[in-house]
C-alpha positions as CSV (number, residue, x, y, z in Angstrom):
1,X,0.0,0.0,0.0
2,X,1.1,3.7,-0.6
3,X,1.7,5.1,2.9
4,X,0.7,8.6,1.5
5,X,-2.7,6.7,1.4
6,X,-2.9,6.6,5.0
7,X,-3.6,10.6,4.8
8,X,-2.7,13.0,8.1
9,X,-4.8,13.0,11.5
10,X,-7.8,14.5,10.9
11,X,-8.9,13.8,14.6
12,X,-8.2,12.2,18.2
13,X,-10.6,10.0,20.1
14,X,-9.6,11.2,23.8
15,X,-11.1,9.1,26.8
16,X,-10.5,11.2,30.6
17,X,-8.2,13.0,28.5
18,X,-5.9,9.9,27.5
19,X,-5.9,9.7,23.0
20,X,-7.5,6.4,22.3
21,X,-7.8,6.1,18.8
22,X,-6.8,8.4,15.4
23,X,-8.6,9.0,12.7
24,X,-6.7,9.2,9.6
25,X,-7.7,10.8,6.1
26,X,-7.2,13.9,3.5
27,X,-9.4,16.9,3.4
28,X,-9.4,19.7,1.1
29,X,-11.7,23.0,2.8
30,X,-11.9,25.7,-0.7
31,X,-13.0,29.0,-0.4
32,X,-15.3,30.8,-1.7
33,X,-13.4,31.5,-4.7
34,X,-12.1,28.0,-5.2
35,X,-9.1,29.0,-3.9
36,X,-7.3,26.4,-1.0
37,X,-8.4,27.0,2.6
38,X,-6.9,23.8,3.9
39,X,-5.2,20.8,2.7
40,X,-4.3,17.5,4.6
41,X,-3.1,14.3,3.9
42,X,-2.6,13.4,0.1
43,X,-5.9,14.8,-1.5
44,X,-4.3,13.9,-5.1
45,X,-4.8,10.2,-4.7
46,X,-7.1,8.8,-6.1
47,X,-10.4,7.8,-3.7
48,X,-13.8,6.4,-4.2
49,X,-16.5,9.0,-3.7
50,X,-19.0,6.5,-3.3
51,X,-22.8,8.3,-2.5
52,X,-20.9,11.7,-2.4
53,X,-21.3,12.5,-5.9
54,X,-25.1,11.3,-6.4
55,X,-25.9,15.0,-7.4
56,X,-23.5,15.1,-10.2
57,X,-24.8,11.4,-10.8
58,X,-28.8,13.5,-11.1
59,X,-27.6,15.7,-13.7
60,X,-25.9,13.4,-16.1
61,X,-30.0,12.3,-16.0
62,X,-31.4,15.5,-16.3
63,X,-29.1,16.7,-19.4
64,X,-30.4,13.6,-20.7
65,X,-33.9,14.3,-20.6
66,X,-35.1,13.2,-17.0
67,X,-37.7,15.8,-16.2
68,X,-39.1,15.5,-12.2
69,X,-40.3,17.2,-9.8
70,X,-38.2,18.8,-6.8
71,X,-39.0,16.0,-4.3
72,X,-38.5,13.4,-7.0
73,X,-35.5,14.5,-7.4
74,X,-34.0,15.0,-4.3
75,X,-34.6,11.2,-3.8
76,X,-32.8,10.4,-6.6
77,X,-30.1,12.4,-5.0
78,X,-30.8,10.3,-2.0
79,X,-29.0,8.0,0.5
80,X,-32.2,7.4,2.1
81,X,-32.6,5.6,5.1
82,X,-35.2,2.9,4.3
83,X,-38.3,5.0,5.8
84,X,-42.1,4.8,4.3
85,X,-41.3,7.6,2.9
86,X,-39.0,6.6,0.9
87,X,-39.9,3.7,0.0
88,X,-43.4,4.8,-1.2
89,X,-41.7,7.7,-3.2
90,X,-38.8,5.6,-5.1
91,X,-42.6,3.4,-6.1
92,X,-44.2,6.5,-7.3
93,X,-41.0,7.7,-9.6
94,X,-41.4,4.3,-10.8
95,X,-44.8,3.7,-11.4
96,X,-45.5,7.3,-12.5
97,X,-43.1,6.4,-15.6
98,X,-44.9,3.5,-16.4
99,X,-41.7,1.2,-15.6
100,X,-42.1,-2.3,-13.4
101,X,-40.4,-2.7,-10.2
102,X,-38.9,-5.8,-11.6
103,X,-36.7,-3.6,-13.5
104,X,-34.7,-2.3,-10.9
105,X,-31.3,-4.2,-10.8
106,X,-30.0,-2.3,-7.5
107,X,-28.8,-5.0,-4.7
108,X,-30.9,-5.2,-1.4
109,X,-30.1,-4.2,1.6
110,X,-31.9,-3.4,5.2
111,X,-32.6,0.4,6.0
112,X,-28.9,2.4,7.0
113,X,-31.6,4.5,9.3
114,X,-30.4,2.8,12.7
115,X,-34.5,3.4,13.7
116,X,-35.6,2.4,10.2
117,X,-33.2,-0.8,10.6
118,X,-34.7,-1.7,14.0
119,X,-38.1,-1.3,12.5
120,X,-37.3,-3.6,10.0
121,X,-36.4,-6.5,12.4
122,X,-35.4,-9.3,10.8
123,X,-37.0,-9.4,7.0
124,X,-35.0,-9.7,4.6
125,X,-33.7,-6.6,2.7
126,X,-35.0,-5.5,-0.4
127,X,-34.3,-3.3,-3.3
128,X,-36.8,-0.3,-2.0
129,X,-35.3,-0.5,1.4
130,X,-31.7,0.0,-0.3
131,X,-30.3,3.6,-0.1
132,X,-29.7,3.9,-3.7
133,X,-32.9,2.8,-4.7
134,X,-34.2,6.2,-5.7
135,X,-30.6,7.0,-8.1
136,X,-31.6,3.6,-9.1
137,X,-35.2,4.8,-10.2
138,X,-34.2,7.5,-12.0
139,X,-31.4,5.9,-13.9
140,X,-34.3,3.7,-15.4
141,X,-36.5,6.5,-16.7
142,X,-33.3,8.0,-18.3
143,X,-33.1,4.9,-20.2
144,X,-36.2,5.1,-20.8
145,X,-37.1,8.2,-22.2
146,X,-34.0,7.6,-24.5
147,X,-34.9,4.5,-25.9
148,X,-31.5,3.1,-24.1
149,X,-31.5,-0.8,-23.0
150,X,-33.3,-1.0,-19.3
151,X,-32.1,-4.4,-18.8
152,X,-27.7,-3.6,-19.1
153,X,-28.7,0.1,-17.2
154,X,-25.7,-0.6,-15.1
155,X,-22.8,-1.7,-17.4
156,X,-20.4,0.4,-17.2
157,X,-20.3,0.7,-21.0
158,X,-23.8,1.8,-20.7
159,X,-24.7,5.3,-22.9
160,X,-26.3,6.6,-19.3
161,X,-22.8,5.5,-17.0
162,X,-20.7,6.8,-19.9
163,X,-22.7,10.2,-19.9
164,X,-22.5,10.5,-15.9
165,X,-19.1,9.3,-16.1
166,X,-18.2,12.6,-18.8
167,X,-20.4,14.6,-16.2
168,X,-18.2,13.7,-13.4
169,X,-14.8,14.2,-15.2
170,X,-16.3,17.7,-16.1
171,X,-16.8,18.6,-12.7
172,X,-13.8,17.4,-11.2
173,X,-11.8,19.1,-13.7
174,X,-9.7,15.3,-14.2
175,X,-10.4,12.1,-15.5
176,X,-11.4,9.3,-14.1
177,X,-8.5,6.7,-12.8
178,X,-10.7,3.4,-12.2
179,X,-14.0,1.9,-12.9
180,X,-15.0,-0.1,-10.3
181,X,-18.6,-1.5,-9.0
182,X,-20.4,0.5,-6.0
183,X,-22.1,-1.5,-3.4
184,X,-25.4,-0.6,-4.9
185,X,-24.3,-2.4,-8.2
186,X,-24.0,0.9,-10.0
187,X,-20.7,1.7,-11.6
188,X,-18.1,3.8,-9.4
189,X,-15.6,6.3,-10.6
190,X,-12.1,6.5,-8.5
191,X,-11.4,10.8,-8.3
192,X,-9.0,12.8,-6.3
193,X,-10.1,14.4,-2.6
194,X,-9.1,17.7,-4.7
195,X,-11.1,16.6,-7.6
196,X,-14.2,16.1,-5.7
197,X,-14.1,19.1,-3.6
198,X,-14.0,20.8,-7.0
199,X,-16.7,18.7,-8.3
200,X,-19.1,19.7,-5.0
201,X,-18.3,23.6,-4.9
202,X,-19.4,23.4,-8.7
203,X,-22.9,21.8,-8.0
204,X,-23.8,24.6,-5.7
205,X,-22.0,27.3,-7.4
206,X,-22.8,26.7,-11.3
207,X,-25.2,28.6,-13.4
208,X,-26.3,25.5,-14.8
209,X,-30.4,25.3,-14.5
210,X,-29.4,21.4,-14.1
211,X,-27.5,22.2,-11.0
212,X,-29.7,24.9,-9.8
213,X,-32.6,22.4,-9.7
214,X,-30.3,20.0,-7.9
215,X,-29.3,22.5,-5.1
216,X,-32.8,23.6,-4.4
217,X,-34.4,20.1,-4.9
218,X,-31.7,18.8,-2.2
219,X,-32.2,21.8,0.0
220,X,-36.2,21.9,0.0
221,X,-36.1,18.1,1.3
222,X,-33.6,17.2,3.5
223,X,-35.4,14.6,4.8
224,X,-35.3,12.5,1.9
225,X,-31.5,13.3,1.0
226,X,-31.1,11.7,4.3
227,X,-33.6,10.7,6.7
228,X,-34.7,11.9,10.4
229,X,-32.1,11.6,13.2
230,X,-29.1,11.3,10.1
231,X,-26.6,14.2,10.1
232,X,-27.1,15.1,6.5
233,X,-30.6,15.9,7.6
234,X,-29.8,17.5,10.5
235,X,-27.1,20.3,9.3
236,X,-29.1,20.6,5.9
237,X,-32.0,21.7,8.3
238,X,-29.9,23.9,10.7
239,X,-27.5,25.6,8.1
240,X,-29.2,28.0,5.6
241,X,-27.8,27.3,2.5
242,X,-26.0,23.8,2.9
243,X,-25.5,21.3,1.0
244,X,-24.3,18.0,2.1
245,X,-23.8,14.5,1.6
246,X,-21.9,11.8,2.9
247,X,-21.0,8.2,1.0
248,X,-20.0,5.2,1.7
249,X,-16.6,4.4,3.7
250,X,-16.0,7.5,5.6
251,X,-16.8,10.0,2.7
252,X,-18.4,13.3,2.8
253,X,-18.9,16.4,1.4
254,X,-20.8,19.9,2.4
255,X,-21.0,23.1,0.6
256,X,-22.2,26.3,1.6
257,X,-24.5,28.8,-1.1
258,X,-21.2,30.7,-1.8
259,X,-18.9,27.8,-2.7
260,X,-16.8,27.1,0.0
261,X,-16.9,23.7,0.1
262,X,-14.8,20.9,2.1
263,X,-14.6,17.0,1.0
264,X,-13.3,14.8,3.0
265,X,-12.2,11.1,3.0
266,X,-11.7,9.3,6.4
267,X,-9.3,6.1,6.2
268,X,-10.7,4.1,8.2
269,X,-13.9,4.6,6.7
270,X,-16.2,5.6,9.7
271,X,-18.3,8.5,10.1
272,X,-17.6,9.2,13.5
273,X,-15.3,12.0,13.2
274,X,-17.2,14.4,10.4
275,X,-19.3,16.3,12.3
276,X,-16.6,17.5,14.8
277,X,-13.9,17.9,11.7
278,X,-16.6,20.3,9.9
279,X,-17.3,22.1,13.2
280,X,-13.6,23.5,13.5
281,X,-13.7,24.4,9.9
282,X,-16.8,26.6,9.9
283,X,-15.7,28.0,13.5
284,X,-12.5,28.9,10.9
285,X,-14.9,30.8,8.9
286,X,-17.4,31.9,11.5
287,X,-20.7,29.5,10.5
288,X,-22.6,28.4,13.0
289,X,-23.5,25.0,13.2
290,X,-25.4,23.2,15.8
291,X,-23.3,20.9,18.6
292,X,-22.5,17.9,16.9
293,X,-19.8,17.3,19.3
294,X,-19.3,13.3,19.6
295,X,-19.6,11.8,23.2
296,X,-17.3,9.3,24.0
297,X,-18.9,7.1,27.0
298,X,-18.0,5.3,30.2
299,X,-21.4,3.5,31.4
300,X,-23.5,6.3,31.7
301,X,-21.2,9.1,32.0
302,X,-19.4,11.3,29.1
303,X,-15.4,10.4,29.5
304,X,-14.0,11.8,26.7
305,X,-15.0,13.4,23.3
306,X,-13.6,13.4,19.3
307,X,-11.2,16.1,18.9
308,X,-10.5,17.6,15.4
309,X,-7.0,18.2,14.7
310,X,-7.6,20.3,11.8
């Protein structure tokens, strides 16, 4: 392995003031002008950005002739987690287009909500319940409106992956390094930390109608982006402006309305450290943001806390 893949230390898990644990990665924070704010670890290597880049994924479909409304699309957009809601919804895009449910190719999975997930007990998983099953939805009635093949949707030699894969190379202002498969079954394009940090402050800074629809499509329905008690939800609620999204493996990505934007890629792919990582950063530039300070526990009582080294 490339040490340089092992990043910097983004953060430190203290317990009763002792570090515990390190969370590794690369982070790129640009300002408003695209310029660097921050750089850590080795942001040119080339990551997987995973659920991050669902937006860019939306407008590869809309430039080819997907036409929905705002909460359609922000599903589409989605990783959802599993709730009514969203299941009903990713249904209705479906059934609204005239397309079967059999035609979705997506893998199953239980809900990623934690309360959707213990709703669920122990059924099986199924393709609605999936997080991608929304993108999933969407990627059919592109095919269909363009008279591409529904069954092969998810080849990666596919006209609709080839276009989104363009789209993305666009955006991140590099091309694409490896073609891989994403846990939904959907093909997955390796980018640079750099490259998708680029890629994010674009979505919410572009002229593009495309990505104007996006940002306030996103932005009007946290909810489904996300879901209730997720942290997408949460800051996309509490922050005017924000957009946010986090993928798979210790990936995410927020963007405030005047493009500064940070992307970040944790090592060892857990989550646990993003909220605390982003708090420093907009304390940096003076955004507030609710506590999303992680507790660290002994039994009942709060021993120690994550602590962002950026």
């Amino acid at each position: 392995m490339n040490n340089k893949f092992a990043g910097e230390v983004l953060a430190e898990v203290t317990r009763d003031g002792v570090v515990e644990s390190l969370h590794l990665g690369h982070l790129v924070a640009l300002n408003a002008d695209g310029s660097v704010f921050i750089s850590a670890g080795s942001p040119e290597l080339p990551i997987f950005p995973r659920s991050s880049i669902k937006a860019i994924q939306a407008a590869a479909m809309l430039r080819a002739g997907l036409n929905v409304d705002d909460e359609k699309l922000a599903l589409i957009c989605a990783s959802h987690s599993g709730a009514q809601i969203h299941i009903d919804l990713t249904k209705k895009i479906l059934s609204d287009a005239g397309i079967a449910e059999s035609a979705m190719r997506n893998a199953t999975d239980k809900p990623l909500g934690e309360k959707e997930k213990i709703a669920w007990g122990d059924k099986a998983g199924t393709q609605f319940t999936q997080n991608c099953s929304g993108k999933h939805a969407g990627m059919l009635i592109t095919c269909q409106i363009n008279g591409w093949d529904l069954e092969s949707y998810l080849d990666k030699d596919h006209p609709l992956q080839l276009a989104i894969k363009a789209e993305l190379e666009e955006m991140a202002e590099e091309k694409v390094s490896t073609v891989s498969v994403d846990g939904c079954g959907a093909p997955l394009f390796a980018i640079s930390t750099m490259g998708l940090a680029k890629a994010i402050r674009k979505v919410v800074t572009s002229k593009d109608p495309i990505y104007q629809q996006i940002v306030k499509a996103a932005t009007s329905f946290p909810e489904l982006i996300a879901g209730e008690a997720r942290l997408t939800t949460r800051m996309m609620k509490a922050v005017p402006g924000l957009f946010m999204k986090e993928g798979a493996e210790g990936i995410e990505v927020c963007a405030l309305s005047d493009g500064r934007t940070i992307a970040m890629k944790i090592i060892d792919g857990s989550w646990r450290p993003v909220s605390t990582i982003i708090q420093s950063i907009f304390d940096k530039w003076s955004v507030q943001m609710p506590d999303e300070s992680v507790k660290i526990y002994g039994g009942p009582s709060v021993v120690g806390t994550v602590i962002s080294k950026i």
